[in-house]
C-alpha positions as CSV (number, residue, x, y, z in Angstrom):
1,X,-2.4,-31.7,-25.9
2,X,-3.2,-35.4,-25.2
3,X,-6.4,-36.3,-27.7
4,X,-8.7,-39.5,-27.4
5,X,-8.3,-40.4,-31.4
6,X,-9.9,-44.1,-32.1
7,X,-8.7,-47.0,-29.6
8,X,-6.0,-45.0,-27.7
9,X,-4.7,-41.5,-27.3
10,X,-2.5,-39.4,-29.7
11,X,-0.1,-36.4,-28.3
12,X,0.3,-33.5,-30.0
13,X,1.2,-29.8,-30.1
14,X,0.8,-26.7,-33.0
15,X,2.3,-23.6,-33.6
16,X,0.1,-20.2,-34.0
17,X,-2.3,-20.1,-36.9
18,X,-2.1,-20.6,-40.5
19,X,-2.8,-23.1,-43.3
20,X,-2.2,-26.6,-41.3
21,X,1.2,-28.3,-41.8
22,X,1.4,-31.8,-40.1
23,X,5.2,-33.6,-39.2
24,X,5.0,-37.4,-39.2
25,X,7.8,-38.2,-37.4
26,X,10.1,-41.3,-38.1
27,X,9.9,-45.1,-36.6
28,X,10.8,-45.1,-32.7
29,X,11.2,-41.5,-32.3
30,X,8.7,-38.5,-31.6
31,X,7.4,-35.5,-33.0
32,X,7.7,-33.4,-29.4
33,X,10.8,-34.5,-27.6
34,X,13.3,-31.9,-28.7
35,X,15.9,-34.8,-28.9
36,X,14.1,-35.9,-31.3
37,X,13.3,-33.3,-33.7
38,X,16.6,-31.4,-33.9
39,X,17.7,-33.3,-37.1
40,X,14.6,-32.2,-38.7
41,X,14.2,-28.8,-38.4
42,X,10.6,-27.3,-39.9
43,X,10.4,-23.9,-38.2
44,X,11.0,-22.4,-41.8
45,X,7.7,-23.8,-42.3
46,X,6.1,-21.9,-39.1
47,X,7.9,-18.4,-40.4
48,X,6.2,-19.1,-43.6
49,X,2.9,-18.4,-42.1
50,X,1.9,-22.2,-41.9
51,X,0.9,-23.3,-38.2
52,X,2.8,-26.9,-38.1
53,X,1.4,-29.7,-36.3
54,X,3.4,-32.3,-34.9
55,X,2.0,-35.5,-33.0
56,X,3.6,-39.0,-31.5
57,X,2.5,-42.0,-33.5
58,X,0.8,-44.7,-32.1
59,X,3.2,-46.3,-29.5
60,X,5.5,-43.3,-29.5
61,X,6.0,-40.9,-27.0
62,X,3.6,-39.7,-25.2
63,X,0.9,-41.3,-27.2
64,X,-1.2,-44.4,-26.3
65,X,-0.6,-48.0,-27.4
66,X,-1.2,-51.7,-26.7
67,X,1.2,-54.6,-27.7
68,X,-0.6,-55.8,-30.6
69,X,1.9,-55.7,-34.1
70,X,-1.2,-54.9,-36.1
71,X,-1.7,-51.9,-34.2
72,X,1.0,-50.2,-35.9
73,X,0.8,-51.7,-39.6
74,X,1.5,-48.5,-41.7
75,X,-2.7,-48.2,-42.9
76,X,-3.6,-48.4,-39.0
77,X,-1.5,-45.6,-38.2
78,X,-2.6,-43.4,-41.4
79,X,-6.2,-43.9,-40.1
80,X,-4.9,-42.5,-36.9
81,X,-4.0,-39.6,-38.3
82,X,-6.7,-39.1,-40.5
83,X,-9.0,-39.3,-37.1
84,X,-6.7,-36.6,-35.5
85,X,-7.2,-34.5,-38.8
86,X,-10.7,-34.2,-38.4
87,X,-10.3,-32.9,-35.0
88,X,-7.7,-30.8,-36.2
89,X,-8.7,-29.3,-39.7
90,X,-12.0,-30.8,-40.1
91,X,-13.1,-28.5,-42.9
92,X,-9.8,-27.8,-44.8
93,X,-7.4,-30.2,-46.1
94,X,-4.0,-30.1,-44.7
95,X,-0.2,-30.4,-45.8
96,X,2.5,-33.2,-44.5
97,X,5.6,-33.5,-43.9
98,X,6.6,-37.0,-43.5
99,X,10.2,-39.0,-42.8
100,X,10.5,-42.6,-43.0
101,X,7.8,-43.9,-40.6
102,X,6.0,-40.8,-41.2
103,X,6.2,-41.1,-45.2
104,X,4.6,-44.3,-45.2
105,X,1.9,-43.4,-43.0
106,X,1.0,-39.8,-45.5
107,X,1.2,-42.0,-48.4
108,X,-1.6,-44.4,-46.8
109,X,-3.6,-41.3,-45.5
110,X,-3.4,-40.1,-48.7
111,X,-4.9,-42.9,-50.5
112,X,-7.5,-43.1,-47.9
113,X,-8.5,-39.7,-48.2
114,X,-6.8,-37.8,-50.8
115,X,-9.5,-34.7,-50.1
116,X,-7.6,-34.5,-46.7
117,X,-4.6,-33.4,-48.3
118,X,-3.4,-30.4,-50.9
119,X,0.3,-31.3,-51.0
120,X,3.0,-33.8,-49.1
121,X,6.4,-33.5,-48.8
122,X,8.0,-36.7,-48.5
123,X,11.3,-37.6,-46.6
124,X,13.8,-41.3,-46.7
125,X,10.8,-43.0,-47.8
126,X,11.3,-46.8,-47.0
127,X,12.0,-50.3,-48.5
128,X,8.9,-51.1,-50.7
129,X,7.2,-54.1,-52.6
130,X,9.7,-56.3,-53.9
131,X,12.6,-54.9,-51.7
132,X,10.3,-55.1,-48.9
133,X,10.7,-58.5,-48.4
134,X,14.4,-59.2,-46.3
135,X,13.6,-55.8,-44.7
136,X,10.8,-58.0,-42.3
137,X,13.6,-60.5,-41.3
138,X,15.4,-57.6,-40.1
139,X,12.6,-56.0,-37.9
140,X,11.5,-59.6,-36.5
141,X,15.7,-60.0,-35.4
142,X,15.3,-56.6,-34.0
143,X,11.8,-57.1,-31.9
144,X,13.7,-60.0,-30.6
145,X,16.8,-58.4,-29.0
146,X,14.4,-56.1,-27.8
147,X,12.9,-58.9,-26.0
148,X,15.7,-60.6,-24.8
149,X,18.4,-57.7,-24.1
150,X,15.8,-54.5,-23.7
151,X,15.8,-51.6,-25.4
152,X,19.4,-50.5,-24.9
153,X,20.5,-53.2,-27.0
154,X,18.7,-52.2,-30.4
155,X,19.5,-48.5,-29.3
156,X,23.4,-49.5,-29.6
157,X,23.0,-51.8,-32.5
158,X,21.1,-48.3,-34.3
159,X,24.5,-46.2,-33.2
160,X,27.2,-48.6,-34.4
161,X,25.1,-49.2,-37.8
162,X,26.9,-47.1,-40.5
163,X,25.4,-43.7,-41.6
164,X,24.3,-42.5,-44.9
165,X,27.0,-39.8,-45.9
166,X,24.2,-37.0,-45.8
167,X,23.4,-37.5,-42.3
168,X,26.8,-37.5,-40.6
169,X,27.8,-34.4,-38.8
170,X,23.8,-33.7,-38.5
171,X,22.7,-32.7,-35.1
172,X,20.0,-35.3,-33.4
173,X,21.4,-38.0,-36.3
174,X,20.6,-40.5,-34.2
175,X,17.6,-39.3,-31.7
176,X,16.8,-41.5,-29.0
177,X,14.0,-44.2,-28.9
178,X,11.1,-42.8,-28.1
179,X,8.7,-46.2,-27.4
180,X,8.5,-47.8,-24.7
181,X,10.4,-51.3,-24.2
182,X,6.7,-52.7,-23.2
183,X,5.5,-52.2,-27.1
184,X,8.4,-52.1,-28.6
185,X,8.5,-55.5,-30.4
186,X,5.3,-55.7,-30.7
187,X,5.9,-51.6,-32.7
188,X,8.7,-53.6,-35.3
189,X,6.6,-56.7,-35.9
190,X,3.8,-54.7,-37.2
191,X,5.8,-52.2,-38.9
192,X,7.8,-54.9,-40.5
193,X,4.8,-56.7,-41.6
194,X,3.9,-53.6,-44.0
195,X,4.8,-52.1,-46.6
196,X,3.6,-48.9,-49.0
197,X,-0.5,-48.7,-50.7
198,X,0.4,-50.9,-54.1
199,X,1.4,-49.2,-57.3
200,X,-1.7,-48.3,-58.7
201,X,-3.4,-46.8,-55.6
202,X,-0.2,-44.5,-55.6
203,X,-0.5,-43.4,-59.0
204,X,-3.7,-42.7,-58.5
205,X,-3.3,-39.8,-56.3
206,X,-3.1,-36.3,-58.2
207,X,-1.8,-33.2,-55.5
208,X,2.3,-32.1,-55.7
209,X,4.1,-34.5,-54.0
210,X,8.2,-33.5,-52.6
211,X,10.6,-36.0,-52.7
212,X,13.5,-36.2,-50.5
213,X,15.4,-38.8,-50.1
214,X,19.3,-39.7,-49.0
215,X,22.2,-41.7,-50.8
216,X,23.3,-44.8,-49.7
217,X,20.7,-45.9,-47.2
218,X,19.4,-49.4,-47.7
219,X,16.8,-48.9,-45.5
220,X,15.6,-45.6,-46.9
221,X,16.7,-46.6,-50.5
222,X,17.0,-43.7,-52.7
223,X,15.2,-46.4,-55.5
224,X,12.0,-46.0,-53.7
225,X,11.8,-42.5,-53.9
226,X,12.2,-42.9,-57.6
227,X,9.8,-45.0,-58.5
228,X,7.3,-43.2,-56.2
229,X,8.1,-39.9,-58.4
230,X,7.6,-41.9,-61.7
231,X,4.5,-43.4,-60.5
232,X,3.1,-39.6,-59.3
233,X,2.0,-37.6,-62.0
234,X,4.2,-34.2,-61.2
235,X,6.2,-35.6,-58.1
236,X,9.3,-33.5,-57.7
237,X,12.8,-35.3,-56.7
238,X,15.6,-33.9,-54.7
239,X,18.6,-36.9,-53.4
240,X,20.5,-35.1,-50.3
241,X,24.2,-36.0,-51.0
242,X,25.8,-34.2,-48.3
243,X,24.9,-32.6,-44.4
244,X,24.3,-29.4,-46.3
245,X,21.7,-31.0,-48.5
246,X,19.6,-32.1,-45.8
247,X,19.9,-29.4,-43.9
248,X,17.8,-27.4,-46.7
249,X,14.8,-29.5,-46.7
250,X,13.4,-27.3,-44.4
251,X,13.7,-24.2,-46.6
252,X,12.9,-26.5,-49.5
253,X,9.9,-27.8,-47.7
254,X,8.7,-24.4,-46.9
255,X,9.2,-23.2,-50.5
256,X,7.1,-25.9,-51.7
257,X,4.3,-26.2,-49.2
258,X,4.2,-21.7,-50.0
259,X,3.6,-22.4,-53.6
């Protein structure tokens, strides 16, 4: 399904029925191209009864998008999906699975709106607040090779960067990029520009919140997932060490979101 949400159009696809479960996929990738979901696996989630919604981002995919960076500032993109949502679930709040990308944007629906939401479970979350800051160098560097060497370029400078130990061996590690080379700068300007809802807004929220991050990722740094569990009253905290680890979140997920 291809839905008018907003300014521009959001793709999107669900399983059968159920209480609704929605994937927020990470940066540059998609939540329908099988490429791009084989490393995250959520159909334990569907044979738990849940129908599972999952939609391209802004930009990504088959979904709409115009080169402006503050299109696709992390709050923009929550308010997205909290437009979809009320086409979606408009009476009943929903669950969400987020990773990277897809964390940041929950976490700034949920602010928005914490009715929408019962529970999240939330994957690799991002640099944040202080450690923020050299990440937006990096993005800027990587909007311009985009620019001047295309898209292939950042696609091999993603495949020679190392890998967290818990993601090698994974099938779809690396998934393609799923934007096109048209917005793509303008996609890692905006998305370097932001950063998490500040401290307080984030301890503010009170539903049962997942954690999941990975060791050793310094753009997914495992500290970020800490302090958002001490700053959620009840967060729960799992770091993946290995392949195996990661490959549970699905079955963890779909334990928690049953609950």
């Amino acid at each position: 399904m291809i839905t008018a949400i907003r300014d521009t159009t959001l793709a999107w696809s669900d399983s059968d029925s159920g209480p609704t479960v929605v994937w927020a996929h990470p940066l540059t990738s998609s939540g329908l191209s099988p490429d791009a979901t084989r490393h995250f696996d959520w159909e334990p989630v569907v044979a738990g009864g849940h129908r599972l919604v999952r939609y391209d981002a802004r930009g990504h995919g088959r979904s709409g998008g115009k080169p402006n960076p503050e299109d696709f500032a992390f709050d923009n993109l929550a308010r997205d999906l909290l437009a979809l949502l009320d086409v979606l679930s408009p009476d009943a709040p929903v669950a969400g699975i987020g990773a990277s990308l897809g964390t940041a944007t929950l976490l700034h629906a949920a602010v928005l709106a914490p009715e929408r939401f019962d529970r999240l479970v939330l994957a690799i979350p991002p640099t944040a607040w202080e450690g923020r800051v050299p990440q937006r160098a990096l993005y800027e560097s990587m909007a311009d090779l985009v620019e001047d060497d295309g898209v292939s370029a950042l696609e091999a400078l993603l495949r020679d960067a190392p890998a967290p130990p818990a993601r090698l061996g994974l099938p779809g590690a690396l998934p393609p990029v799923e934007v096109d080379e048209s917005l793509l700068p303008a996609l890692l300007r905006g998305v370097g520009a932001s950063d998490l809802p500040p401290r307080d807004r984030v301890a503010a929220l009170r539903l049962p919140v997942l954690l999941l991050p990975w060791e050793e990722d310094p753009v997914h740094p495992v500290t970020t997932a800490v302090e958002l569990a001490s700053l959620i009253p009840g967060a729960e905290l799992e770091v993946a060490r290995t392949p195996g680890d990661v490959r549970d979140w699905s079955h963890r997920a779909a334990a928690f979101l049953a609950a």
